[in-house]
Each structure stands twice: as C-alpha cells, then as structure tokens.
DSSP file (Angstrom, degrees, kcal/mol; ACC not computed):
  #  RESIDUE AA STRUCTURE BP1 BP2  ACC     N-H-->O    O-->H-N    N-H-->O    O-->H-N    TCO  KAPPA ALPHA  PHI   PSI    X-CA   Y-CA   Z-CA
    1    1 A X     >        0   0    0      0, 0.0     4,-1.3     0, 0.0     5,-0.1   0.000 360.0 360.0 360.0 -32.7  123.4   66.4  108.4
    2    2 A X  H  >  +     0   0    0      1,-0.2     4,-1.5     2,-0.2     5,-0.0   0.688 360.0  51.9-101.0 -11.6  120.5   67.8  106.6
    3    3 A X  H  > S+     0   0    0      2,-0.2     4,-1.3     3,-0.1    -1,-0.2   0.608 111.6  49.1 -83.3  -9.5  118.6   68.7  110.1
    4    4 A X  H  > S+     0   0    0      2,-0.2     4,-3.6     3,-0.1    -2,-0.2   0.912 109.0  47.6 -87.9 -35.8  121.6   70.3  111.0
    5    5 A X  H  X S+     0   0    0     -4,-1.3     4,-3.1     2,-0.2    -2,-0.2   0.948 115.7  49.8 -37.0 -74.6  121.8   72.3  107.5
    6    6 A X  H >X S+     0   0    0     -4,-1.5     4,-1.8     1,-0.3     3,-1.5   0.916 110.2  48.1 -61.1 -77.9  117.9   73.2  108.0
    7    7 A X  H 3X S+     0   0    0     -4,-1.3     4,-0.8     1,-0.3    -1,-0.3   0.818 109.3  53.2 -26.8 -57.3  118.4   74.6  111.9
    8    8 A X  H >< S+     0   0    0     -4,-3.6     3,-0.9     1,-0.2    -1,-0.3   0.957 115.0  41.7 -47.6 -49.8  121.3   76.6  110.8
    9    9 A X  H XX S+     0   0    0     -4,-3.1     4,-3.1    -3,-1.5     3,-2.4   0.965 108.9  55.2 -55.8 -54.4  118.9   78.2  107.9
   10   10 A X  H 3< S+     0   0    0     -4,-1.8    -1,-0.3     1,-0.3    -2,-0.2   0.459 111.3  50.5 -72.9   6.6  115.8   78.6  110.1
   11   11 A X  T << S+     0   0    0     -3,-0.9    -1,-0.3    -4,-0.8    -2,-0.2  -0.031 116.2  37.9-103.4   7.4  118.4   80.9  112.6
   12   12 A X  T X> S+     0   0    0     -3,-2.4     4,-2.9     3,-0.1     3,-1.9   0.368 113.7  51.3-117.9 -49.2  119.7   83.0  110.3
   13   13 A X  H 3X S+     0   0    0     -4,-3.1     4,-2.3     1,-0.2    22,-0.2   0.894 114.3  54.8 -59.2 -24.6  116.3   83.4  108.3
   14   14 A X  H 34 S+     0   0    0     -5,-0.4    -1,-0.2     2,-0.3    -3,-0.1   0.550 107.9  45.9 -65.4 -33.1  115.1   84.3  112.1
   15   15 A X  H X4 S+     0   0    0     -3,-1.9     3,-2.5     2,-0.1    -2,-0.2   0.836 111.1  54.2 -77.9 -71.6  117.5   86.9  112.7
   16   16 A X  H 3< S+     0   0    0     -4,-2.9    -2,-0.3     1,-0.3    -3,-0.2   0.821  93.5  61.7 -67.2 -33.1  117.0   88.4  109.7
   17   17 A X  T 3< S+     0   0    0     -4,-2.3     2,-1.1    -5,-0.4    -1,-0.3   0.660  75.2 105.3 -79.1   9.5  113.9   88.9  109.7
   18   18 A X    <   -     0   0    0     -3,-2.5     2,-2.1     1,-0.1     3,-0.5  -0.693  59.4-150.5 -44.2  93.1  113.8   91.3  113.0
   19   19 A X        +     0   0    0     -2,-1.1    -1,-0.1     1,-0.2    -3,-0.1  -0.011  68.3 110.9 -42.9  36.2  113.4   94.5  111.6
   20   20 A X        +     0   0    0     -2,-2.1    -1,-0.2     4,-0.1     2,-0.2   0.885  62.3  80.6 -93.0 -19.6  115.3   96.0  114.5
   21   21 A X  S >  S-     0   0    0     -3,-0.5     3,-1.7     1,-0.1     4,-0.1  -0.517  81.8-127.7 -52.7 129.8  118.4   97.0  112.1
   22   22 A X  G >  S+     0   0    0      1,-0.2     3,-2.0    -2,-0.2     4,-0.2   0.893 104.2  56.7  -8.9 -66.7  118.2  100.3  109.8
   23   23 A X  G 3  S+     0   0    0      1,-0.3    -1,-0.2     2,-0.2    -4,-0.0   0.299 105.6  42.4 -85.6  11.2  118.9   98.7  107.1
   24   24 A X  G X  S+     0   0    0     -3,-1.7     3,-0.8     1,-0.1     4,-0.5   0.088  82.0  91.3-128.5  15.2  116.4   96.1  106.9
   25   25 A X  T <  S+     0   0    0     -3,-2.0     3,-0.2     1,-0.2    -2,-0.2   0.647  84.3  57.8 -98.0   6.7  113.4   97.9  107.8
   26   26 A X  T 3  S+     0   0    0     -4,-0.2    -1,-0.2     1,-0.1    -3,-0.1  -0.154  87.4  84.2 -87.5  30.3  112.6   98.8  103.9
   27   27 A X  S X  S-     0   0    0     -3,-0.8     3,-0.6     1,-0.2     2,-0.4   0.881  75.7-175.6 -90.9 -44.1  112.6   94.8  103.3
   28   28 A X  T 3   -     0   0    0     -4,-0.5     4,-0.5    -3,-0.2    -1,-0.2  -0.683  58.5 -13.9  82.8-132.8  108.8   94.5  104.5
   29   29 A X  T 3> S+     0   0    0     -2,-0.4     4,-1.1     1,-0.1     5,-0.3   0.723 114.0  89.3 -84.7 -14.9  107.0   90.9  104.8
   30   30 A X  H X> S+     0   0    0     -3,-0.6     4,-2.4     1,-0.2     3,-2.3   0.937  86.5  49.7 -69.2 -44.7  110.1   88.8  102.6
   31   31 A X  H 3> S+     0   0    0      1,-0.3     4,-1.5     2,-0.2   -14,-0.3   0.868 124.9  25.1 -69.0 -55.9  112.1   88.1  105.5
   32   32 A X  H 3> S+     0   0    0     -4,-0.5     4,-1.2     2,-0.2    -1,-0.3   0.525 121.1  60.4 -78.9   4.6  109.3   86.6  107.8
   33   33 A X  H <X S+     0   0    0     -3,-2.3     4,-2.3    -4,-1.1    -2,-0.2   0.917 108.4  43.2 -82.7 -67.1  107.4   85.7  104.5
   34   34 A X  H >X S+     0   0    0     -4,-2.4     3,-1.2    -5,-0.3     4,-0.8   0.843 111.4  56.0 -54.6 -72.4  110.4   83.5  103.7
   35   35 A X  H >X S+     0   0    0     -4,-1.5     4,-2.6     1,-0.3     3,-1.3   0.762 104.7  56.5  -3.9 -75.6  110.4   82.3  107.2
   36   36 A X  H 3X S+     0   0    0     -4,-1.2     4,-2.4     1,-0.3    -1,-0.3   0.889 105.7  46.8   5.0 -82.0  107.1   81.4  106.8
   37   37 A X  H <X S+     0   0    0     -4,-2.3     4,-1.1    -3,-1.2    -1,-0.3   0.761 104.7  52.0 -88.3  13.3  107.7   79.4  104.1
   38   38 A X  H <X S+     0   0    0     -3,-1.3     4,-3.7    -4,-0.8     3,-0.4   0.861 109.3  53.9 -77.6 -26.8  110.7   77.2  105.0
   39   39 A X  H  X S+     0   0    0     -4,-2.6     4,-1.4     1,-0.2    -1,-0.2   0.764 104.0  53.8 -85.1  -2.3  109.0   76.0  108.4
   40   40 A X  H  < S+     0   0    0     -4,-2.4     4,-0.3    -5,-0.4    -1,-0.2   0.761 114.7  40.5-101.7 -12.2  106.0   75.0  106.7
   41   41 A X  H >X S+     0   0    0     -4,-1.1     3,-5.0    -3,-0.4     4,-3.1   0.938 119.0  48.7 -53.0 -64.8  108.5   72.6  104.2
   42   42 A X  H 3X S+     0   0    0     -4,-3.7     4,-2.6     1,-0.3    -2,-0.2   0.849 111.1  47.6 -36.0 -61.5  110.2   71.8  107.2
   43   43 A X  H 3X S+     0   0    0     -4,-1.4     4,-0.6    -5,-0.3    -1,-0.3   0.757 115.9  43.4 -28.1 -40.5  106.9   71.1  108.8
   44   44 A X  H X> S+     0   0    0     -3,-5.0     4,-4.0    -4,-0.3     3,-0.7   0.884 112.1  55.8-102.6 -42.8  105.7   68.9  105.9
   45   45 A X  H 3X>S+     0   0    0     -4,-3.1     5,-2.1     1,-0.2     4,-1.0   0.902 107.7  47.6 -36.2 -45.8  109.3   67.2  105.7
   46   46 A X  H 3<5S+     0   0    0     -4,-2.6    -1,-0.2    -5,-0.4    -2,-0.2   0.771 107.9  54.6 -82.3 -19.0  109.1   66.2  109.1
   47   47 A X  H <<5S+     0   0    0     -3,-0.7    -2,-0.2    -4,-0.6    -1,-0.2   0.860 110.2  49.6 -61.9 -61.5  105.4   64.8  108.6
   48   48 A X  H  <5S-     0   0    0     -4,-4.0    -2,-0.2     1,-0.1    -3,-0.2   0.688 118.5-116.7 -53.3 -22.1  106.9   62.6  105.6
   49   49 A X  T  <5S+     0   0    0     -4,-1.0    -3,-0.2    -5,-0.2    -1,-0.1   0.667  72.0 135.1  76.2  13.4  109.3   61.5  107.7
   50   50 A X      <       0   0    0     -5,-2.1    -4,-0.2    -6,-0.3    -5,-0.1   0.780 360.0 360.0 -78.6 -29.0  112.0   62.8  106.0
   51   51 A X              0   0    0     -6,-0.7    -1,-0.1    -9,-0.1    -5,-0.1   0.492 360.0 360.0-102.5 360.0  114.2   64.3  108.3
C-alpha cells in the first residue's frame, strides 16, 4: 500500500517538475528540488527495509 502511495507521488512530483508548461516555469529548482528529496527518503527507506 504504502509503495504504491510513494510511486503515485514520485509521478506526479515528476510531471511537475518539467518546466515545459507556462505556468510553471517561474517555479525554479522546488519542483525537482522536491523530487530530489523524496527519492533520496525513498532511497533510504528502501535501504532500511522498509518498504
């Protein structure tokens, strides 16, 4: 449940950070910033043996 939960987030946050929209190119580094830093939880989760 909770890998499925994560996958859904890391595909949206993934999307969104494409600047290829108007309206998102005055966002800057958060969107891939933020990207950034869920896959390196994720990363560290998956290390622990947690997901």
């Amino acid at each position: 449940m909770l890998s499925t939960i994560l996958l859904i987030v890391l595909i949206v946050l993934l999307i969104g950070a494409v600047p290829a929209w108007p309206y998102s190119r005055g966002w800057g580094y958060y969107p891939s910033g933020l990207l950034g830093i869920v896959l390196i939880v994720v990363l560290i989760m998956l290390l622990m043996g947690r997901i």
